[in-house]
C-alpha positions as CSV (number, residue, x, y, z in Angstrom):
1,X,14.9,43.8,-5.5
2,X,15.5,43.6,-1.9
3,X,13.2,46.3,-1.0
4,X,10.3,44.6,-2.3
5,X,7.8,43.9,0.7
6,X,7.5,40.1,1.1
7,X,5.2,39.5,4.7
8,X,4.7,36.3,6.1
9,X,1.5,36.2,8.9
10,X,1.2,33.7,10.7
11,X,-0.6,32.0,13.9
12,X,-2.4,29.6,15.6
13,X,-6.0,28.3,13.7
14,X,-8.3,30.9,14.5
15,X,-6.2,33.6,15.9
16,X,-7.5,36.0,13.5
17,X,-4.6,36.0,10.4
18,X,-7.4,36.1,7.6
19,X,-8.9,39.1,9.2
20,X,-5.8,40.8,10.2
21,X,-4.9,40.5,6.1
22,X,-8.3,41.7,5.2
23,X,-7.5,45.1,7.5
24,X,-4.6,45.5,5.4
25,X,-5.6,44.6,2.0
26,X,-8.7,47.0,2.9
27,X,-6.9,50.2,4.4
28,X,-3.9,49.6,1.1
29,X,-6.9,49.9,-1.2
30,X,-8.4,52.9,0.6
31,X,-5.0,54.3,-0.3
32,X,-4.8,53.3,-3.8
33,X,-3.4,50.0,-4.2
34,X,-4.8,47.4,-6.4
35,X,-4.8,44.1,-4.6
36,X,-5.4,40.9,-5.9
37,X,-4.9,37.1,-5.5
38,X,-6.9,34.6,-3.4
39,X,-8.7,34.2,0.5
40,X,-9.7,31.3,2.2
41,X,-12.5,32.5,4.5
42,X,-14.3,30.3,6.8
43,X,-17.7,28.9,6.6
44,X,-19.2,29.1,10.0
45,X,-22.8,27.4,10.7
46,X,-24.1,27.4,14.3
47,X,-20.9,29.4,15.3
48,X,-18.7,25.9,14.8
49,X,-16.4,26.6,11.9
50,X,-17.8,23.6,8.8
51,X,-15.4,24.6,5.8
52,X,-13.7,27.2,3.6
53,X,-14.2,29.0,1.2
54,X,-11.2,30.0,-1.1
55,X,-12.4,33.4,-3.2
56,X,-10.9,35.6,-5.6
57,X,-10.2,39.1,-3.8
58,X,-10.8,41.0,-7.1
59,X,-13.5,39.7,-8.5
60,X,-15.4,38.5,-5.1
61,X,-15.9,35.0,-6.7
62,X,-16.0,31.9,-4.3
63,X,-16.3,28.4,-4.1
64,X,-16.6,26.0,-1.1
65,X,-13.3,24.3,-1.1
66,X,-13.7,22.2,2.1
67,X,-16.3,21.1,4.2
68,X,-17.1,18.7,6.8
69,X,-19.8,17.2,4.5
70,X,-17.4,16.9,1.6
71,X,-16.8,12.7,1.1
72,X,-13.4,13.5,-1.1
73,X,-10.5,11.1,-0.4
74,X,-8.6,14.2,0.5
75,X,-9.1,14.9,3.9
76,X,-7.1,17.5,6.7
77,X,-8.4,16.7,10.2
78,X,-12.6,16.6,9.8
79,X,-12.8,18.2,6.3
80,X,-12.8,17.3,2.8
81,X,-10.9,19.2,0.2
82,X,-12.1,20.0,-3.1
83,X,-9.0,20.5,-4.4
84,X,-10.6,21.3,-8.0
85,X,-12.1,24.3,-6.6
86,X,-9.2,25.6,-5.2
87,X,-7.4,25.3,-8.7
88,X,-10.3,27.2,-10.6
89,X,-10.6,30.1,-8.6
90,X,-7.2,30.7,-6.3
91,X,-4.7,29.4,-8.7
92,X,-6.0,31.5,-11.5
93,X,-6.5,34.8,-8.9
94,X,-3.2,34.3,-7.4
95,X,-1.6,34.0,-11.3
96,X,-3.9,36.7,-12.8
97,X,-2.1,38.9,-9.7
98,X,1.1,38.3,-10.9
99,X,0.7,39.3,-14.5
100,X,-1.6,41.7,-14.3
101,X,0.0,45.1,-14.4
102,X,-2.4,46.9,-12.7
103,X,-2.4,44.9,-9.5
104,X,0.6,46.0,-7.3
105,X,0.3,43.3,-4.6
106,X,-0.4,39.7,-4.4
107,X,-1.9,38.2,-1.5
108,X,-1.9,34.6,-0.5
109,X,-4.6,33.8,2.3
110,X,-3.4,30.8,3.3
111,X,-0.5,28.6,2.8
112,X,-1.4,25.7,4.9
113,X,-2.7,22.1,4.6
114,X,-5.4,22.0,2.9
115,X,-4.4,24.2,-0.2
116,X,-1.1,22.2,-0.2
117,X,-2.7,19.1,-1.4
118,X,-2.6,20.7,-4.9
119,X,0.4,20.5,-7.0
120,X,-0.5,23.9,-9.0
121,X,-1.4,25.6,-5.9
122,X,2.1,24.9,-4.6
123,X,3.8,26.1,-7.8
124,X,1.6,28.8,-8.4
125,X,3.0,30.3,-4.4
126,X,6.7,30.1,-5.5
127,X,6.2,31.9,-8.7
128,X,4.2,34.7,-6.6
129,X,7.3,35.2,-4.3
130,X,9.9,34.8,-7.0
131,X,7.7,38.1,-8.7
132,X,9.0,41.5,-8.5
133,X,5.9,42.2,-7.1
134,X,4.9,43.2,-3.1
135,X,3.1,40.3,-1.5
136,X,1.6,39.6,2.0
137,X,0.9,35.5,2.5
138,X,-0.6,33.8,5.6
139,X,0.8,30.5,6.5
140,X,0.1,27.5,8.7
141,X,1.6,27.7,12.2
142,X,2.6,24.1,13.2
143,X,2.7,22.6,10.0
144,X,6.0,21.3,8.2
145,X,5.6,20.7,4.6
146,X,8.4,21.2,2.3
147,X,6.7,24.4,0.8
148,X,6.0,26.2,4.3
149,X,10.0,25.0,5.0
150,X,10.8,26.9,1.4
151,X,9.1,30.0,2.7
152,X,10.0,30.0,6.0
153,X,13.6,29.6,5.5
154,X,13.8,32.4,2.2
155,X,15.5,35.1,3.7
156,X,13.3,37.7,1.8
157,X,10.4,37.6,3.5
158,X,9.3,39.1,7.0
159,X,7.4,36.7,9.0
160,X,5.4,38.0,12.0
161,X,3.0,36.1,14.3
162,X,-0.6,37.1,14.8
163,X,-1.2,36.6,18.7
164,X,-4.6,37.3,20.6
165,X,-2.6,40.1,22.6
166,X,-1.3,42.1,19.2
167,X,-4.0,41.4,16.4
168,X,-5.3,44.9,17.0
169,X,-2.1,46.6,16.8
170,X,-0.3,44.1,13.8
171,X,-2.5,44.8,10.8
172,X,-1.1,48.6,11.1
173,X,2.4,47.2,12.2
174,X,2.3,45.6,8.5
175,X,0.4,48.5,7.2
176,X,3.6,50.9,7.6
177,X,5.9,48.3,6.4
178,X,4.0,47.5,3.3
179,X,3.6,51.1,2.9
180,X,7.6,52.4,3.6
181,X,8.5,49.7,0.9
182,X,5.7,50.4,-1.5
183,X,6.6,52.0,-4.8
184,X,4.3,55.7,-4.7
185,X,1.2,55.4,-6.8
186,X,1.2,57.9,-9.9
């Protein structure tokens, strides 16, 4: 059980930890591996960054999940949070990852925030890393919820920081551990 791969990325906003997971997730499934679970890619107008979307890796759906238009009452810094779209595409990708036998790892893109505001969500993370299954999540630099405490402080996961001088050289740094730990592929 020990030897299942559990990584933790993290780093400052925009540092690059969604596109250092999509390298990985990408070169794992050039080798064979069925990946599924959710993203949370940015929406960027103008080159300013105006929302998220959260989108199911496997079957490419998406939904905007926070914008600065959005007038919700759940806000993080200038965006609203839809926190029903989060719950009808990542919660079920992230869940349909974990049961379905033909996916071998779960990813989580991110644990921060915004995707904390929803209850499910939150659950739906702790039953991903309680799986027997390999997972690589992204998480939230600065911030201290109790879930990002819970993950940061479980002592089966590898946590490793995405910095402007490494994230050329740390998507294959996690590449080789994923893939030492990996059961083979028959």
């Amino acid at each position: 059980m020990d030897d299942i791969p559990k990584i933790g990325i993290t780093g400052m906003p925009g540092v690059g930890k969604t596109d250092t997971l999509i390298k990985i997730i990408k070169s794992l499934e050039e080798h064979g591996y069925v990946v599924g679970g959710m993203l949370t890619e940015p929406i960027v107008e103008k080159q300013k960054r105006v929302g998220f979307y959260v989108t199911d890796w496997q079957t490419k759906e998406r939904e905007v999940f926070a914008h600065v238009d959005f007038e919700t009452k759940e806000k993080v810094g200038k965006y609203g949070v839809d926190i029903s779209a989060l719950e009808r595409t990542g919660v079920p990708a992230i869940e349909k990852a974990i049961t379905d036998e033909n996916v071998n790892i779960i990813v989580i893109d991110e644990i921060g925030k915004m995707e904390m505001l929803s209850e499910k969500f939150c659950e739906m993370v702790i039953e991903a890393l309680d799986s027997d299954k390999p997972i690589m999540v992204t998480l939230h630099k600065k911030s201290r919820t109790p879930l990002l405490q819970d993950v940061r402080r479980r002592d089966d996961i590898r946590i490793l920081e995405v910095t402007p001088v490494n994230r050329n050289l740390l998507p294959y740094k996690i590449e080789k551990i994923m893939e030492e730990k990996l059961p083979p592929l028959f």
